[in-house]
C-alpha distance (Angstrom), angle and dihedral (degrees) to the residues before:
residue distance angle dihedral
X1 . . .
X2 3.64 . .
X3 3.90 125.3 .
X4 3.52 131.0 -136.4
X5 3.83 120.0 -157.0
X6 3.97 104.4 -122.0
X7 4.07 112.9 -166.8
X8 4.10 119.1 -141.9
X9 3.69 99.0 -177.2
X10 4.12 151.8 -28.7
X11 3.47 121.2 -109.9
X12 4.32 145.0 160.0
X13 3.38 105.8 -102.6
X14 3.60 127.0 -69.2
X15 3.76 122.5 -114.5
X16 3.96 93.4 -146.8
X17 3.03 139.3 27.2
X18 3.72 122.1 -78.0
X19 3.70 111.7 -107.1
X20 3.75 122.9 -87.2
X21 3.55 95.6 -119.7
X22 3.18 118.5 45.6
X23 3.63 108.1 114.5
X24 3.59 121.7 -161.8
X25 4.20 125.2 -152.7
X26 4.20 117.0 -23.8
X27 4.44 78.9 10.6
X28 3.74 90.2 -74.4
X29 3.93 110.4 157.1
X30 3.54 114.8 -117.6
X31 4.16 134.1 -145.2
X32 3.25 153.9 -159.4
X33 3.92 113.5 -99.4
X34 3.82 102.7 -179.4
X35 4.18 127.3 -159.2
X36 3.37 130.2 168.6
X37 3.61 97.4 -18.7
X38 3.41 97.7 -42.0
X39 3.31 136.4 97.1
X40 3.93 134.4 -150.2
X41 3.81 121.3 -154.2
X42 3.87 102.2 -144.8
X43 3.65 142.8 160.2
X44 3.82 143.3 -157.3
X45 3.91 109.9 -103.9
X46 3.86 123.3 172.1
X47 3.42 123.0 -103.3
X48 3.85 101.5 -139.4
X49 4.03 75.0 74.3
X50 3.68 104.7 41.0
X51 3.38 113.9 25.8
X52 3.91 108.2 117.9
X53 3.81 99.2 -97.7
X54 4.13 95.5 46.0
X55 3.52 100.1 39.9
X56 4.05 95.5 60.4
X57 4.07 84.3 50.8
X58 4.09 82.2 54.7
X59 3.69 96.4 47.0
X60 3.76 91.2 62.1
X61 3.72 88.3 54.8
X62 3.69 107.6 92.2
X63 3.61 90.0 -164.8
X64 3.72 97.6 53.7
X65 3.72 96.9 42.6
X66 3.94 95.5 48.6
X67 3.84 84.6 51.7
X68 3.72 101.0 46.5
X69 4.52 90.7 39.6
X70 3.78 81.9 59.0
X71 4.06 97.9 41.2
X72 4.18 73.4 50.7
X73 3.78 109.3 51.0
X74 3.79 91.6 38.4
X75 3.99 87.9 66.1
X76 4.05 85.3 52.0
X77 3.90 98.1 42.7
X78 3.69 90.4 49.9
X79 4.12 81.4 46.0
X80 3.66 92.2 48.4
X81 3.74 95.4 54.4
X82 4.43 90.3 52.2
X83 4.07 99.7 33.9
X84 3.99 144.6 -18.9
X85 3.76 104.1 -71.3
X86 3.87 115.2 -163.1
X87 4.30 93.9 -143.8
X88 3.79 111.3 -146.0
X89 3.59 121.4 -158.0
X90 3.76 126.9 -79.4
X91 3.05 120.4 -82.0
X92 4.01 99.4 26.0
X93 3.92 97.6 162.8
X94 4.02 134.2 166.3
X95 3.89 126.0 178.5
X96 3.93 88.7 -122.9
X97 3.94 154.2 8.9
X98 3.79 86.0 -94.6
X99 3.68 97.8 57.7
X100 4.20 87.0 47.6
X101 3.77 81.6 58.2
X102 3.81 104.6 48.6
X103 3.71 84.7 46.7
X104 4.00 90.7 62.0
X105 3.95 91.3 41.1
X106 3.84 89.7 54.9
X107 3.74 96.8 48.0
X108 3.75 98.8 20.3
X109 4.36 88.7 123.2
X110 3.26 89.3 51.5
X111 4.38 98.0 40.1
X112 4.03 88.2 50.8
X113 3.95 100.9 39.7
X114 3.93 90.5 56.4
X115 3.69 93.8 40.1
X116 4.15 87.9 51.7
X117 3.42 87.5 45.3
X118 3.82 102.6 49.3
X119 4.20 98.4 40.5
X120 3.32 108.5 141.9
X121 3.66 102.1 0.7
X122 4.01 128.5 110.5
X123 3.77 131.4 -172.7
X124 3.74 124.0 -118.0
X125 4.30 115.2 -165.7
X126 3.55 113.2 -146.3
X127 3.71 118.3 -165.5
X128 3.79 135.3 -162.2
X129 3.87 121.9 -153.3
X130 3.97 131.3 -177.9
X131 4.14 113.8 -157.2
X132 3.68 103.6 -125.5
X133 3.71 86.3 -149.5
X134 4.06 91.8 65.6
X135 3.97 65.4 65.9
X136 3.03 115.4 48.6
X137 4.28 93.1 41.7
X138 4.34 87.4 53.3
X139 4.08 86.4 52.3
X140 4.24 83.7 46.0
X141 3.01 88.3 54.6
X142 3.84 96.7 57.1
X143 3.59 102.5 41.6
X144 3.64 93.2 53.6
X145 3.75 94.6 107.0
X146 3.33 108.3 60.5
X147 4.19 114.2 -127.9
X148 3.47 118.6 -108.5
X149 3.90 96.4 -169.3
X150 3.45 141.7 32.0
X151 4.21 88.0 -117.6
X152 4.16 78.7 54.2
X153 4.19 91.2 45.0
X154 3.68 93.6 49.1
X155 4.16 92.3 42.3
X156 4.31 90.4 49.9
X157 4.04 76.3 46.8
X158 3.55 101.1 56.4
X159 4.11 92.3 36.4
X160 4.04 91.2 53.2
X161 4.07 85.6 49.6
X162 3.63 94.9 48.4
X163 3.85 94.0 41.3
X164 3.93 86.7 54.4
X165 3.48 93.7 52.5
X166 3.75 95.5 48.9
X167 3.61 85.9 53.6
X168 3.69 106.8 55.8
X169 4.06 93.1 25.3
X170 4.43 73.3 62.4
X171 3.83 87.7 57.9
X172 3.69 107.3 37.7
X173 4.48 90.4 47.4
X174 4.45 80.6 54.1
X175 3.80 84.2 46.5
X176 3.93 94.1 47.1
X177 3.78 89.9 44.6
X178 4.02 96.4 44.9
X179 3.65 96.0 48.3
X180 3.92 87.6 48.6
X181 3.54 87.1 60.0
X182 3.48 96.0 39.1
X183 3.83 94.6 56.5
X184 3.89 90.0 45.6
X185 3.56 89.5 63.6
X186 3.97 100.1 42.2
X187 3.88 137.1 73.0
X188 4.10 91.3 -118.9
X189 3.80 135.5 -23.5
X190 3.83 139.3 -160.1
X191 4.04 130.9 -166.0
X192 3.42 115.0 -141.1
X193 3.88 126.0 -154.6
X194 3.85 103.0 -86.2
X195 3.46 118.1 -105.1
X196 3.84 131.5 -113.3
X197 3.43 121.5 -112.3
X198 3.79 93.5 -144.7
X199 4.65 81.1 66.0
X200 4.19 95.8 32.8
X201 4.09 94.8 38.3
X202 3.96 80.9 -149.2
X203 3.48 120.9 151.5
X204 3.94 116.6 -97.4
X205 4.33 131.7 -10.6
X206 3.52 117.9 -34.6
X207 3.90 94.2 -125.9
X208 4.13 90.9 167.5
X209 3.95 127.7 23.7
X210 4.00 108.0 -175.1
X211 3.75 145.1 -178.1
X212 4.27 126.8 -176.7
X213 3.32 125.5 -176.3
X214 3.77 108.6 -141.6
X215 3.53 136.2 162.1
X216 3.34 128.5 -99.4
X217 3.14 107.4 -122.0
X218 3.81 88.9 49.6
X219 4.02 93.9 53.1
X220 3.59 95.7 99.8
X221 4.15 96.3 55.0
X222 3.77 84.6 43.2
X223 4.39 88.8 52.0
X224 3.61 90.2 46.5
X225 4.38 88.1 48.4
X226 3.80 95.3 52.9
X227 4.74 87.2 43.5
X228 4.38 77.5 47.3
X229 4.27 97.5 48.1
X230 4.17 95.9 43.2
X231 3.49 112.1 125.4
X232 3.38 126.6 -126.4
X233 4.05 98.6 -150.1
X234 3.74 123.3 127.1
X235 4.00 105.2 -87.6
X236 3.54 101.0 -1.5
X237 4.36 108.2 120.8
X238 3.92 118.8 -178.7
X239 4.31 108.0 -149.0
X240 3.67 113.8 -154.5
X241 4.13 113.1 -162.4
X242 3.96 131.3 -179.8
X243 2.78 158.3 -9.6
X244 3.61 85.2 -135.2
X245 3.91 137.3 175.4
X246 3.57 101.5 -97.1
X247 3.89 101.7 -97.7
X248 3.56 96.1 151.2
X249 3.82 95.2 61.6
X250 3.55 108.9 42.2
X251 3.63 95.7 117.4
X252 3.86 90.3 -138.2
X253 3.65 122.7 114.3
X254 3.61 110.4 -103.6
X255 4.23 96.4 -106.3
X256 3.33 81.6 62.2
X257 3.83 104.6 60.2
């Protein structure tokens, strides 16, 4: 069977040893292939599974894909906790050692600025939900009379619509206010598009979907800050995530990560 050499993530070189077991996709050790200064973390993967024509079969099995994203980001949380990785994207394969190293040659610049520029530094997500049932119960509430006219339909209408906007317009001004805190306290932030509950199965509306890049030695102040700024309103449930290799702040596009 032949092997294909699949790359987790970019870092400066390491001042031990990677440990012994951790096992990269299908449990396959990885190592250190240095070049130029830098080194990638990479693995042997098979190519009846990564090859260009079976690996876009795989990616449209959910099964597979959850498997190998977590076979993935274990390689760069164990990273994370030693060094600053530099994550590239899933699925970052070349038939050899050689085409690892003309990869770093033709983005080398780019490899050592964001490396340089994210020593030291990890990202924390920070996630703000609404329970649709704080919802649903205010709306309950309303309707509980039943209308006798259409002047009475319309007016229940109107009242549900305006009690639904109070609600969430609640959420996203503690969202707004949080994440200016947040940011105030952190190196650099991004929002991402909030996610939908049918792809996160979380509980209640994404109203804010956050990154900050902090520094490590600053991620225990910036814990204790998000535990501070909760909210205590009905329904509203602050998520706090990492800490993460910064993938958020790379400053490379995201084809090429």
């Amino acid at each position: 069977m032949t092997a294909l050499r699949y790359v987790y993530a970019l870092c400066f070189p390491l001042g031990a040893p990677l440990q012994e077991q951790m096992k990269g996709i299908g449990g396959a050790p990885t190592e250190e292939l240095e070049h130029h200064g830098l080194v990638a973390v990479v693995s042997d993967v098979p190519e009846e599974d990564f090859a260009e024509t079976p690996l876009k079969a795989h990616l449209e099995d959910l099964d597979w894909l959850a498997a190998t994203a977590r076979a993935h980001q274990h390689v760069i949380d164990v990273l994370t906790g030693v060094t600053t990785p530099l994550p590239l994207r899933l699925a970052t394969v070349f038939r050899d050692d050689s085409g690892v190293r003309s990869m770093i040659e033709d983005r080398e610049d780019d490899f050592r600025h964001a490396l340089e520029r994210l020593e030291g530094r990890v990202e924390w997500g920070v996630k703000v939900y609404m329970d649709d049932r704080q919802t649903d119960t205010a709306e309950d509430n309303i309707t509980a009379t039943k209308a006798t006219s259409g002047r009475d339909y319309l007016r229940q209408r109107h009242t549900r619509t305006m009690a639904h906007d109070e609600l969430w317009g609640k959420a996203e001004e503690f969202a707004r206010r949080l994440h200016t805190t947040l940011s105030s306290h952190a190196e650099d932030a991004r929002l991402h598009t909030p996610q939908s509950a049918t792809l996160s199965r979380a509980a209640g509306r994404n109203v804010l979907n956050a990154a900050y890049l902090v520094a490590r030695g600053r991620s225990e102040e910036f814990v204790e800050l998000v535990d501070r700024t909760g909210d205590d309103s009905p329904g509203i449930r602050v998520e706090l995530t990492g800490p993460w290799a910064a993938y958020s702040f790379t400053g490379l596009t995201e084809g090429e990560t």
